[in-house]
C-alpha positions as CSV (number, residue, x, y, z in Angstrom):
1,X,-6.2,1.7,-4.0
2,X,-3.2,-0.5,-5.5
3,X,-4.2,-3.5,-2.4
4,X,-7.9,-3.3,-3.9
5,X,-6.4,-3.5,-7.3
6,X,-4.0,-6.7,-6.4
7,X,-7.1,-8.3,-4.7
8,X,-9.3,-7.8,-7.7
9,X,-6.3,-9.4,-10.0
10,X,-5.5,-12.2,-7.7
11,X,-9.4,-12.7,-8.1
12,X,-9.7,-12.6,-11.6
13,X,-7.2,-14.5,-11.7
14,X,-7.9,-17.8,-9.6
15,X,-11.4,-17.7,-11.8
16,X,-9.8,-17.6,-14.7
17,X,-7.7,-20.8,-13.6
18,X,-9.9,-22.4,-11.3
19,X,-13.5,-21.8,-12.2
20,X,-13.8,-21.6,-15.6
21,X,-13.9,-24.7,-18.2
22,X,-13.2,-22.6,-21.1
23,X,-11.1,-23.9,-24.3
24,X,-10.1,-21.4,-26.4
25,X,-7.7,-22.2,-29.4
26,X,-5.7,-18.9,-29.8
27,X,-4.9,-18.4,-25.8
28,X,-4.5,-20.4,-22.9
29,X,-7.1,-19.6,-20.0
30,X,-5.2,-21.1,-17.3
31,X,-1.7,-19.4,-17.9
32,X,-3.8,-16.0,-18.1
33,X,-5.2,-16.6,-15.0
34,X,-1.1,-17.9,-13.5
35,X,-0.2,-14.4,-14.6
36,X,-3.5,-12.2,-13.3
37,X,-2.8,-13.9,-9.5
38,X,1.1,-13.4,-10.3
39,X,0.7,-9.5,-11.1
40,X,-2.1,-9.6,-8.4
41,X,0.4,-10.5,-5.9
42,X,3.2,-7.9,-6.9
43,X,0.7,-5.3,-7.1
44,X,-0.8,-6.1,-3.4
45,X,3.1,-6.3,-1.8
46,X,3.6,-2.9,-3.8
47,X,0.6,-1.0,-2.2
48,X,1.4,-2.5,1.3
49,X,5.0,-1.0,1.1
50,X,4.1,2.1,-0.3
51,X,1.2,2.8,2.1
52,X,3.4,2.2,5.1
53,X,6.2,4.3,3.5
54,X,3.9,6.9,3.6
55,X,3.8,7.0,7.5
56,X,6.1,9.5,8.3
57,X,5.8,11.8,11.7
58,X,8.4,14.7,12.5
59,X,8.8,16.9,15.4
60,X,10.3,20.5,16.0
61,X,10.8,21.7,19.4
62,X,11.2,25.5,20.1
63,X,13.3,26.3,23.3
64,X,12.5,30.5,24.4
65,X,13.9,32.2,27.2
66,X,11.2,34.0,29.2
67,X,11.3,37.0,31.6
68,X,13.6,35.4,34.9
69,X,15.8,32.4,35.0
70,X,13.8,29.3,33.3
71,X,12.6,28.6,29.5
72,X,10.1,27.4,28.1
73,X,9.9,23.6,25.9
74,X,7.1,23.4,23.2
75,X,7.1,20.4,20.6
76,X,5.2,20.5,17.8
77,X,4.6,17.2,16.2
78,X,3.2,16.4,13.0
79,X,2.0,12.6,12.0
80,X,1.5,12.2,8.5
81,X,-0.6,9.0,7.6
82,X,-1.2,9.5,4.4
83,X,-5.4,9.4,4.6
């Protein structure tokens, strides 16, 4: 969700610089829409670390004895994407 929400900034942003024509005497359009693509881009980087900090897989392997002379390997593994 925080990638879609830096998209939609960065968007919002390069209208509000780019596209629009508007002169307003108490605030600056163009600096507004500097700052929307600035926090547009932090917020993108953000959600790209955090989603692939997320990725985490972990494995457990269980060694038994059985009846005889051999043993038996089993490895459970666990892959946690975050979805």
């Amino acid at each position: 969700m925080s990638i879609g929400a830096g998209v939609v900034l960065f968007v919002i942003g390069a209208i509000l610089r780019f596209a629009l024509e508007i002169q307003v005497a108490w605030i600056d359009i163009a600096l507004v829409g500097n700052i929307l693509m600035g926090a547009g881009i932090v917020v993108f980087i953000l959600g790209l670390i955090f989603t692939f900090r997320r990725r985490q897989s972990s494995s457990r392997t269980v060694i038994r004895p059985t009846e005889g002379n051999g043993t038996v390997r089993h490895t459970d593994r666990t892959d946690d994407t975050g979805v």
